[in-house]
C-alpha positions as CSV (number, residue, x, y, z in Angstrom):
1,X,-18.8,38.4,-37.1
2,X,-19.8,41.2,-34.8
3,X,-21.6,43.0,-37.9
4,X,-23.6,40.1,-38.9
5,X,-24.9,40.1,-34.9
6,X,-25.7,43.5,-35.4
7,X,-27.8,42.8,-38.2
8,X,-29.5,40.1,-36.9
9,X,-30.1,41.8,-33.6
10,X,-31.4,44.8,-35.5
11,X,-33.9,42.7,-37.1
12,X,-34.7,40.9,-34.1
13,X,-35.9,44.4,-32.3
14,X,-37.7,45.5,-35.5
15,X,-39.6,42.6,-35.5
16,X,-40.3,43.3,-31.5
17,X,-38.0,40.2,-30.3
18,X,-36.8,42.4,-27.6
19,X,-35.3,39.4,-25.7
20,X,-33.5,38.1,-28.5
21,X,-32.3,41.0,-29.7
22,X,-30.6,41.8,-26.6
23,X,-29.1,38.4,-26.7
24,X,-27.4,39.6,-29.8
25,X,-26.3,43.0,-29.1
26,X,-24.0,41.6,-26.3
27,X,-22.8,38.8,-28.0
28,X,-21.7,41.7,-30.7
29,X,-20.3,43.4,-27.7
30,X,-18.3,40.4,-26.9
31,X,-16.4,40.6,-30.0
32,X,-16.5,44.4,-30.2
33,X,-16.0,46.3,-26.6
34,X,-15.1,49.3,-28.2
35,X,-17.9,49.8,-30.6
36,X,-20.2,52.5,-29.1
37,X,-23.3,52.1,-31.7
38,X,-23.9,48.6,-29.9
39,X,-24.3,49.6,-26.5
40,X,-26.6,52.3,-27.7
41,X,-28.9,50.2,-29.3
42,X,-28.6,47.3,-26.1
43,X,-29.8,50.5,-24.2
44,X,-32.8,50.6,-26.4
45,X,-33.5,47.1,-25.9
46,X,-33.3,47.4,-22.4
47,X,-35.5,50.0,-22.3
48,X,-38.3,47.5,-24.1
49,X,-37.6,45.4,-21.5
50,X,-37.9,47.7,-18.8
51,X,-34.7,47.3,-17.4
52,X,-34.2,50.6,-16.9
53,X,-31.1,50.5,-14.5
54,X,-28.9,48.5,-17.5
55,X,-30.4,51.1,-20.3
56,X,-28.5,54.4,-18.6
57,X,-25.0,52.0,-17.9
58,X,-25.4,51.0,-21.6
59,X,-26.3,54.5,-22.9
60,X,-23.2,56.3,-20.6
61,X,-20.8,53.6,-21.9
62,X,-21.9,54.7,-25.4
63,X,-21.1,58.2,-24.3
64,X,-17.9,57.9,-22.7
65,X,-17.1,55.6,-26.8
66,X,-18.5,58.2,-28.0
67,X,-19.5,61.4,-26.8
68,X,-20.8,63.0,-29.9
69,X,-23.7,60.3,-30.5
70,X,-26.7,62.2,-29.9
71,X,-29.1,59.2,-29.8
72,X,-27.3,58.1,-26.8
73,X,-28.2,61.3,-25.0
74,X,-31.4,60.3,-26.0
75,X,-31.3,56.6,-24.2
76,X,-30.2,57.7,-20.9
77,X,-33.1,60.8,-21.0
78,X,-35.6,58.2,-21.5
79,X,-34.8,55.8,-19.5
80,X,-34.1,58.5,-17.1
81,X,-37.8,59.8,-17.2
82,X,-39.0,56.2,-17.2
83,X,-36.8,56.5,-13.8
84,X,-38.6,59.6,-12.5
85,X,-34.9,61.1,-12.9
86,X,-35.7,64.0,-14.4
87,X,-33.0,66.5,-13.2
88,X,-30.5,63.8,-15.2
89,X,-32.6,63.5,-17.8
90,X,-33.1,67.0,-18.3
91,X,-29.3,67.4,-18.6
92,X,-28.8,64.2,-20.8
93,X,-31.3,66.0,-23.3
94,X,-30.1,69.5,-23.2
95,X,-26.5,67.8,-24.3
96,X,-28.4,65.9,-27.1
97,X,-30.4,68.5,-28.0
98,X,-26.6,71.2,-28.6
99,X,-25.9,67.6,-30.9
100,X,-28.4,67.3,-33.1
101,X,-30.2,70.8,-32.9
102,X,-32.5,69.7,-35.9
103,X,-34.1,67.3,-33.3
104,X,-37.3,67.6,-32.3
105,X,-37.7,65.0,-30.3
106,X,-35.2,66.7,-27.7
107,X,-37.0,70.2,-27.1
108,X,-40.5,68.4,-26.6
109,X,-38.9,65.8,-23.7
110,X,-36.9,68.8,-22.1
111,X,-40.4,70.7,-21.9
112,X,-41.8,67.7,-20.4
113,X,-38.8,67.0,-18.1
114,X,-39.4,70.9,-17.0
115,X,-43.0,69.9,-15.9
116,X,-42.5,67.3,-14.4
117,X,-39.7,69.1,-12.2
118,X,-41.9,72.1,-11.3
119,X,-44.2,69.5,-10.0
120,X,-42.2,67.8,-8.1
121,X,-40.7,71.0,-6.7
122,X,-44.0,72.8,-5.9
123,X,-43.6,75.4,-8.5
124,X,-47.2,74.6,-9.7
125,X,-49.1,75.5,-6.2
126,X,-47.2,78.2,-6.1
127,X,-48.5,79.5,-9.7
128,X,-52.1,78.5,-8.8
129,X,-53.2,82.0,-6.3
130,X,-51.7,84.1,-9.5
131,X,-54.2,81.7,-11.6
132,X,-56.9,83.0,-8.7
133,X,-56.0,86.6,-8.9
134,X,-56.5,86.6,-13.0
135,X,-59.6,85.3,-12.6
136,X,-62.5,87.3,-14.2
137,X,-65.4,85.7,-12.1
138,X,-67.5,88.1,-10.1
139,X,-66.9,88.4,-6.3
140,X,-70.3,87.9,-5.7
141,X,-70.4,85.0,-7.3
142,X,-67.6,82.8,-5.3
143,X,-68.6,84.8,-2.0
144,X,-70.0,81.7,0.2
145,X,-73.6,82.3,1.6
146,X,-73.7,83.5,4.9
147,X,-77.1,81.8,5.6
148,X,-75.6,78.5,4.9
149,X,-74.2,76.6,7.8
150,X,-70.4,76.6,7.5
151,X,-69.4,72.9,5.9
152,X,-66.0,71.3,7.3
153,X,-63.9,70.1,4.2
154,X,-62.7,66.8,4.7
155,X,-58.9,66.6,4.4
156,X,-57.0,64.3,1.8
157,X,-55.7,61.7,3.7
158,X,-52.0,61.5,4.0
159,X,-50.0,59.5,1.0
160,X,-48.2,57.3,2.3
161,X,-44.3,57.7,2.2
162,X,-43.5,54.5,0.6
163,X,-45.3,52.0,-1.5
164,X,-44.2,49.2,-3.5
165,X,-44.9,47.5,-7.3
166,X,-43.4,44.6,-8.9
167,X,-43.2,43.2,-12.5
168,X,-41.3,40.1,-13.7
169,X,-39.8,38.7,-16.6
170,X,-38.8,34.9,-17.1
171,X,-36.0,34.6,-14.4
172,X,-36.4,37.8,-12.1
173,X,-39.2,39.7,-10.2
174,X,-38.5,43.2,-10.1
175,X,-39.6,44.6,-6.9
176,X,-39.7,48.5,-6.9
177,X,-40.2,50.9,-3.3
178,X,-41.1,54.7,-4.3
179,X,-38.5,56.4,-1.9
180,X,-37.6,59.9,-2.9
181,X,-34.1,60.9,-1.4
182,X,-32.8,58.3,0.3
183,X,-29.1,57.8,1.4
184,X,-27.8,54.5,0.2
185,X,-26.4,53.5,3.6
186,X,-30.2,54.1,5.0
187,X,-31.4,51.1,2.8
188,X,-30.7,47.4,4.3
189,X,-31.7,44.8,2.1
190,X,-31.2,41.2,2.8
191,X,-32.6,37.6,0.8
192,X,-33.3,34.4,2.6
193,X,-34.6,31.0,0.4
194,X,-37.9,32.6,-0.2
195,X,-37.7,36.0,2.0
196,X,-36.9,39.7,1.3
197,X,-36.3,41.9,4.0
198,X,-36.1,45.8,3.1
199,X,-35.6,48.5,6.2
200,X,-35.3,52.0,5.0
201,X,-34.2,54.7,8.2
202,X,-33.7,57.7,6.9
203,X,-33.1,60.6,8.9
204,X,-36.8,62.9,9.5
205,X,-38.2,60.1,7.9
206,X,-40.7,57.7,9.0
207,X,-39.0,54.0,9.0
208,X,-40.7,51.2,6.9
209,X,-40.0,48.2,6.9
210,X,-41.3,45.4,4.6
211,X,-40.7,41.6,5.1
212,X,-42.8,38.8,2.7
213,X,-42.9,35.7,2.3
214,X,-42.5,35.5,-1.8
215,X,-44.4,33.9,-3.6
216,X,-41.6,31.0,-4.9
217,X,-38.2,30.8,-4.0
218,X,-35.0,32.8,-5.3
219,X,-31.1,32.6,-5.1
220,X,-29.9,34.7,-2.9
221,X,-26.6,35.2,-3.8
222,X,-27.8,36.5,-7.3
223,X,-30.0,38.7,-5.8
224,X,-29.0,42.6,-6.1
225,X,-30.7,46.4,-5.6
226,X,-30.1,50.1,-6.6
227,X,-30.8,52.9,-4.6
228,X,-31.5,56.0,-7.1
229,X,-32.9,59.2,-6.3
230,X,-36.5,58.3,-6.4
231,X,-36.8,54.6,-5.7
232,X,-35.1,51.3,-4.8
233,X,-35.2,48.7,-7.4
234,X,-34.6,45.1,-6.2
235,X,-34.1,42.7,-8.8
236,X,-35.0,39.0,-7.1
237,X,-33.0,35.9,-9.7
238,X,-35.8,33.4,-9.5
239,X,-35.0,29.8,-8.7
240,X,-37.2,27.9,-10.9
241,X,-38.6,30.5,-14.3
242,X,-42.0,30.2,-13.6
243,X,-44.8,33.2,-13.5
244,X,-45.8,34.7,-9.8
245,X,-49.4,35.3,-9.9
246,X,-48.3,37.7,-6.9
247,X,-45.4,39.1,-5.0
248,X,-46.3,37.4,-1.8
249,X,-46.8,33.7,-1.0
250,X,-50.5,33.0,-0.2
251,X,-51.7,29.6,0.8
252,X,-54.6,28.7,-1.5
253,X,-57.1,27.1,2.0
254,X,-59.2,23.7,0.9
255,X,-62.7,24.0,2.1
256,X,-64.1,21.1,2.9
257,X,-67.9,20.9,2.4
258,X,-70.1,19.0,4.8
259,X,-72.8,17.4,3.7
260,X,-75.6,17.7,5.8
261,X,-77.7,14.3,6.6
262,X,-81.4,15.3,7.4
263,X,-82.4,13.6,10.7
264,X,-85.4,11.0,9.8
265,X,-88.3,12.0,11.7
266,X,-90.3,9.5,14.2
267,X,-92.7,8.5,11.2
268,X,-90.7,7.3,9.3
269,X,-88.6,5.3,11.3
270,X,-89.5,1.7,10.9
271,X,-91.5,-0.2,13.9
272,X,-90.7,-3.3,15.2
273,X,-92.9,-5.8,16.6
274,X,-92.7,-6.0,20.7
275,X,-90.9,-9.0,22.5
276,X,-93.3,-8.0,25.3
277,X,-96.5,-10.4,26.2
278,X,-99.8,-9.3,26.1
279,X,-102.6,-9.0,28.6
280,X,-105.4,-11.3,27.8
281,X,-108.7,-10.0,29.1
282,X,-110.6,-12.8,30.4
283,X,-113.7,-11.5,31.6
284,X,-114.2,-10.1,28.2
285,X,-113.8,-13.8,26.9
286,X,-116.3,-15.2,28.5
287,X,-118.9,-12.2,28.0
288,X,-118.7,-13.2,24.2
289,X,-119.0,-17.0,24.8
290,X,-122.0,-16.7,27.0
291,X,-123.4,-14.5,23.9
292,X,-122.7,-17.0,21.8
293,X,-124.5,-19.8,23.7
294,X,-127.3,-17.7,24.1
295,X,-127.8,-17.6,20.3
């Protein structure tokens, strides 16, 4: 029985049914704990999916079953690197890589897990003066002008220590902070009916602190987060599976349009005859009878 889940679940992920295919692989678990192929290839699911966090528990369970399986090396490095955990990554590889020499996927991801390292260490400003110094342009040529008036270079403003992205899938937001060595009892994350509260105070560190309003509500007590070594991933359980347009609630504000009346202008206002009495002229009365007599 777990076999023909295999094979169905296999199929499934060939045929890019990510979901579904996950589905299978741990119903095949179910019925087969010990099997470490399985969670292997749930890792590699996972990692379709982006859930990264489940990929390396899947892929380490496959090596503890199994600790000659080289492709399992090979789940936890990438989802490692997806991580920005290259240090474990590196190491997950190099194992791999004494597995299955002939490999040459290994050697290409260590090189890049080396980069990304010497980046994140500083290795790379520190190679750029040598870079200078080998340089075959003429003095003259980079010397500034001294009859130019000396320009101020703006600086690069700050980046900021923490920032924030979320994706989602049917019945959880992901919410993800960029925090780069922080203790786990320096992160405080609590869930209200349609809050998140995050505080991270770690020591020499500037405090943030992020509090929205989401966007729908969630259940709380399904609610969870990881604190790695680069970021803390908050996974949100959705109440009701429908799509967030945006992390954060925003109130969509009716605007009500006035029409405007045009005021009717003296002329054209209608004109009523007066209730007043008239003044009857008599002296021009009899002027015209006396006129008419005289004819």
């Amino acid at each position: 029985m777990a076999s023909d889940l295999e094979t169905k679940a296999k199929e499934a992920f060939i045929d890019d049914h990510f979901e579904l295919a996950l589905h299978l692989y741990s119903q095949a678990i179910q019925l087969n704990p010990k099997h470490a192929e399985l969670y292997a290839d749930r890792a590699q699911a996972n990692i379709k999916l982006n859930n990264l966090t489940e990929a390396v528990a899947d892929a380490n369970k496959a090596i503890e079953l199994d600790p000659s399986m080289s492709k399992a090396y090979l789940r936890k490095a990438t989802a490692c690197m997806k991580l920005e955990e290259y240090q474990t990554a590196k190491s997950a590889l190099e194992t791999g890589a004494a597995l299955a020499p002939a490999e040459s996927r290994f050697s290409k991801l260590i090189k890049e897990c080396e980069e990304r390292i010497a980046e994140e260490t500083g290795d790379v400003s520190m190679q750029m003066p040598e870079a200078l110094a080998k340089n075959d342009v003429p003095a003259k040529e980079i010397e500034l002008d001294k009859d130019q008036p000396n320009l101020e270079i703006e600086a690069a403003p700050p980046k900021p220590a923490y920032r924030h992205e979320f994706y989602q899938k049917p019945e959880e937001v992901v919410v993800t902070i960029f925090a780069k060595g922080i203790p786990h009892d320096c992160v405080k994350v609590d869930y209200g009916e349609q809050t998140l509260s995050v505080a991270i105070n770690a020591p020499g560190k500037e405090a943030y602190h992020f509090q929205p309003r989401l966007f729908a509500k969630i259940i709380p007590e399904k609610c969870r987060y990881d604190v790695l070594s680069t970021k803390v991933e908050i996974r949100l359980a959705k109440s009701v599976p429908i799509h967030w347009t945006s992390l954060e609630f925003s109130r969509e504000v009716a605007i009500t349009q006035r029409v405007n009346v045009s005021s009717v202008s003296a002329s054209q206002r209608p004109s009523y005859p007066s209730s007043k009495p008239q003044r009857v002229d008599w002296d021009k009365i009899e002027a015209q009878v006396k006129k008419e007599v005289q004819r």
